[in-house]
C-alpha positions as CSV (number, residue, x, y, z in Angstrom):
1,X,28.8,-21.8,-48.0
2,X,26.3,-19.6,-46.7
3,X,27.5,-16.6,-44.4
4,X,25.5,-16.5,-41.0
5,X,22.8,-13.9,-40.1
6,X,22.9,-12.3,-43.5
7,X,20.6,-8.9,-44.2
8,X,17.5,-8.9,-46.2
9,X,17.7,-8.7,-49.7
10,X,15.3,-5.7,-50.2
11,X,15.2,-3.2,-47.1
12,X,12.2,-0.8,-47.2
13,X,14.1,2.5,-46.5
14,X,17.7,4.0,-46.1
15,X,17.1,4.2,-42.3
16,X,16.6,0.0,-42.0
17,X,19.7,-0.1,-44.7
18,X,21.8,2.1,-42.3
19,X,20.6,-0.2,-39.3
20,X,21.0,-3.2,-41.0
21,X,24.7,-2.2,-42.5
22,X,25.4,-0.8,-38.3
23,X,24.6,-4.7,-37.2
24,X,26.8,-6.4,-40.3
25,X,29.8,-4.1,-39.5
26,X,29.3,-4.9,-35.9
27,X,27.7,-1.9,-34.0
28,X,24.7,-4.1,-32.7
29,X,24.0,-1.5,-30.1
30,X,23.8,1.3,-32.6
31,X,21.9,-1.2,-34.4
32,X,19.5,-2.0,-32.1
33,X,19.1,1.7,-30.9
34,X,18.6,3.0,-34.7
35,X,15.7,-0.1,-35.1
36,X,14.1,1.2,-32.1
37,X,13.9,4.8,-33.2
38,X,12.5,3.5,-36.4
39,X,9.5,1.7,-34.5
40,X,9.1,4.5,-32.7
41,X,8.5,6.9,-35.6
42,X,5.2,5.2,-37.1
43,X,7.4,3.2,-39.9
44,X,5.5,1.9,-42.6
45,X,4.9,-1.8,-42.4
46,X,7.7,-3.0,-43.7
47,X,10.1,-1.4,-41.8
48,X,8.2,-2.0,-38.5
49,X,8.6,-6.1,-39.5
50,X,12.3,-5.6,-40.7
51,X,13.3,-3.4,-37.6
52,X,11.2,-6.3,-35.4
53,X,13.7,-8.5,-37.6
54,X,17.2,-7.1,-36.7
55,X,16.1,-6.4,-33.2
56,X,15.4,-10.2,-32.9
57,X,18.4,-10.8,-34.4
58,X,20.1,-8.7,-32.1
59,X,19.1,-9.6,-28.9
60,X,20.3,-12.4,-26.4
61,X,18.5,-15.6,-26.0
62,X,17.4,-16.0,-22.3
63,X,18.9,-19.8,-22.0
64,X,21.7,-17.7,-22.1
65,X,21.3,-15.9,-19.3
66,X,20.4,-19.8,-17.4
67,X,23.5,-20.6,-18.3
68,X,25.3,-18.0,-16.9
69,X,23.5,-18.3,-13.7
70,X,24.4,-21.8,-13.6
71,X,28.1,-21.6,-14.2
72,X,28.2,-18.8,-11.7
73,X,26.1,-21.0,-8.9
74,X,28.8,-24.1,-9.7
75,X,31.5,-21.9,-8.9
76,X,30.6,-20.4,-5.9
77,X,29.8,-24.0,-4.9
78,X,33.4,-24.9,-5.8
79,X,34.8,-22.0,-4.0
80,X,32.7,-23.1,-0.9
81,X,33.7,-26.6,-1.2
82,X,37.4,-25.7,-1.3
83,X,37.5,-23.1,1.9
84,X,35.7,-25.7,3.5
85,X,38.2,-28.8,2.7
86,X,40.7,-26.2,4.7
């Protein structure tokens, strides 16, 4: 069975191997912060697309962020319904 989210076989550089090892072992913020300095030095071209790569990988997906609005809305709604019942 396959594992989830795996790295790329064949990272350009030891910078995007250090990034990419920082998001397996967890430290997606290091992660993300280490891909960003590596856009941000010039990178070659296959580092810009593999640091593009992990900070997709990295981020949240914005129907996340609906959700979350929408549970929070239905529970202020519930609140409201209940002090009013009272």
């Amino acid at each position: 069975m396959a594992k989830g989210g795996q790295t790329l076989k064949d990272p350009a550089s030891p910078r995007m191997q250090a990034a990419w090892k920082l998001k397996d072992s967890g430290d997606v913020v290091a992660a993300r912060r280490e891909a960003e300095r590596i856009l941000a030095d010039n990178p070659t071209p296959e580092d810009k697309a593999q640091a593009q790569e992990l900070l997709r990988r990295a981020s949240t997906s914005p129907a996340l962020y609906g959700f979350a609005i929408l549970a929070a809305v239905l529970l202020v709604l519930l609140v409201v319904l209940a002090a009013a019942r009272y």
